[in-house]
N, C-alpha and C positions, 0 to 999 in steps of 0.2 A: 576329764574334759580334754579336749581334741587341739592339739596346738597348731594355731594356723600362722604361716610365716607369708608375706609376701613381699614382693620385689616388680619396681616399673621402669621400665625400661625407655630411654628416649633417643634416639637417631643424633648422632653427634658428628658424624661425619661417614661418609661412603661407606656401608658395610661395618661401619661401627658405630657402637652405645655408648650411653652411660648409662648403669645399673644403678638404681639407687634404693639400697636394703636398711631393714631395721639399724644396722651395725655399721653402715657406712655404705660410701661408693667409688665404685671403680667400672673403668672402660673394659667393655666385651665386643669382640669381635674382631675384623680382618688388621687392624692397623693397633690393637690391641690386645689383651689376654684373651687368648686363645679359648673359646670352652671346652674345649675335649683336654687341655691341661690344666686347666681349671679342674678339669674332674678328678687327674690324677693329683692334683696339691686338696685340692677334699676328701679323697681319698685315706690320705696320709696325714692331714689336719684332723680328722675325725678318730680314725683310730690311735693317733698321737698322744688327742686327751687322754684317750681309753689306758693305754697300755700307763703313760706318768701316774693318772692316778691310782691304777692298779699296783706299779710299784710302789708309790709310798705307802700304800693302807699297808705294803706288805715291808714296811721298815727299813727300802733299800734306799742309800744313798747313792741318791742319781743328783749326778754332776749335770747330764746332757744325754741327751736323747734326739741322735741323728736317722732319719727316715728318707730311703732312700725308693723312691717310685719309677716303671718304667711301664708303661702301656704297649702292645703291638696291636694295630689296628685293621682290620680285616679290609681288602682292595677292593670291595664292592659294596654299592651302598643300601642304607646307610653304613657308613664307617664305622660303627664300634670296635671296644674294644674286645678282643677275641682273648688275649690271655693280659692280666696285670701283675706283675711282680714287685711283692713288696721289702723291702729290706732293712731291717730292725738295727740299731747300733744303742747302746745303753755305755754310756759313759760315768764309772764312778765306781765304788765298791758295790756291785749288784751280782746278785746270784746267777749265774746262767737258768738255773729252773725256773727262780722265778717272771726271768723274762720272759723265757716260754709260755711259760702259767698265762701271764699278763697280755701276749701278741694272742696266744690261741681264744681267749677270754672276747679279746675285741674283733680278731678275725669272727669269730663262730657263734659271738651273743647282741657286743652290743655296738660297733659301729654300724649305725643306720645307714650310711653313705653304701658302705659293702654288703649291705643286704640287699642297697638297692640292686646294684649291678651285677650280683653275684647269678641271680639266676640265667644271665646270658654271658657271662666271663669267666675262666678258667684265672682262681690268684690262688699263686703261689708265693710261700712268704720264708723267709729266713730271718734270720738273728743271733747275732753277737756279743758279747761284752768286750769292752775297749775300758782295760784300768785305767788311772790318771797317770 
């Protein structure tokens, strides 16, 4: 079965919202979060879960898990993003492979967010481990 999510949106001031989603609401627009950094924090929230729980199925003690995003956006419009760079930090006893394993995992299968975008953005991604 087909998961349908929706979100309505109402006029709160000049060029800005209020969203109001299943999960809560927040202001979008010119005097508020921004949605094209919006995309880059869903970006990096999406694949976030992916990679945490991919680390624990795989027995690694993660302390923290820092996720660093930067978008470049093409000068004509519409404005997309032209390349996203993603940046992995795994804080805690964690293998370097397996964080690999776990970013190439959610880059390449299952964050939906970067499936969406992927077909007109160039992301590139790295990753670290940071001991305690």
């Amino acid at each position: 079965m087909k998961e349908i999510k929706e979100a309505s949106l109402s006029l709160s001031d000049e060029g800005t919202y209020i969203a109001k989603l299943p999960s809560g609401e927040i202001q979008v627009g010119e005097k508020a979060l921004k949605p094209m950094e919006l995309l880059l924090a869903s970006v990096g929230g999406c694949s976030g879960v992916d990679v945490y729980h991919i680390l624990k199925k795989k027995r690694q003690d993660v302390k923290d898990i820092k996720i660093f995003v930067k978008g470049t956006r093409r000068e004509k419009h519409p404005k997309i993003y032209e390349e996203i760079e993603i940046k992995y930090v795994a804080v805690g006893k964690v293998k370097e492979k397996a964080l690999e394993q776990a970013v190439k995992l959610s880059v390449e299968k299952y964050c939906s967010v970067l499936a969406m975008v992927k077909p007109s953005t160039q992301i590139k991604v790295s990753w670290e481990v940071w001991e305690e």
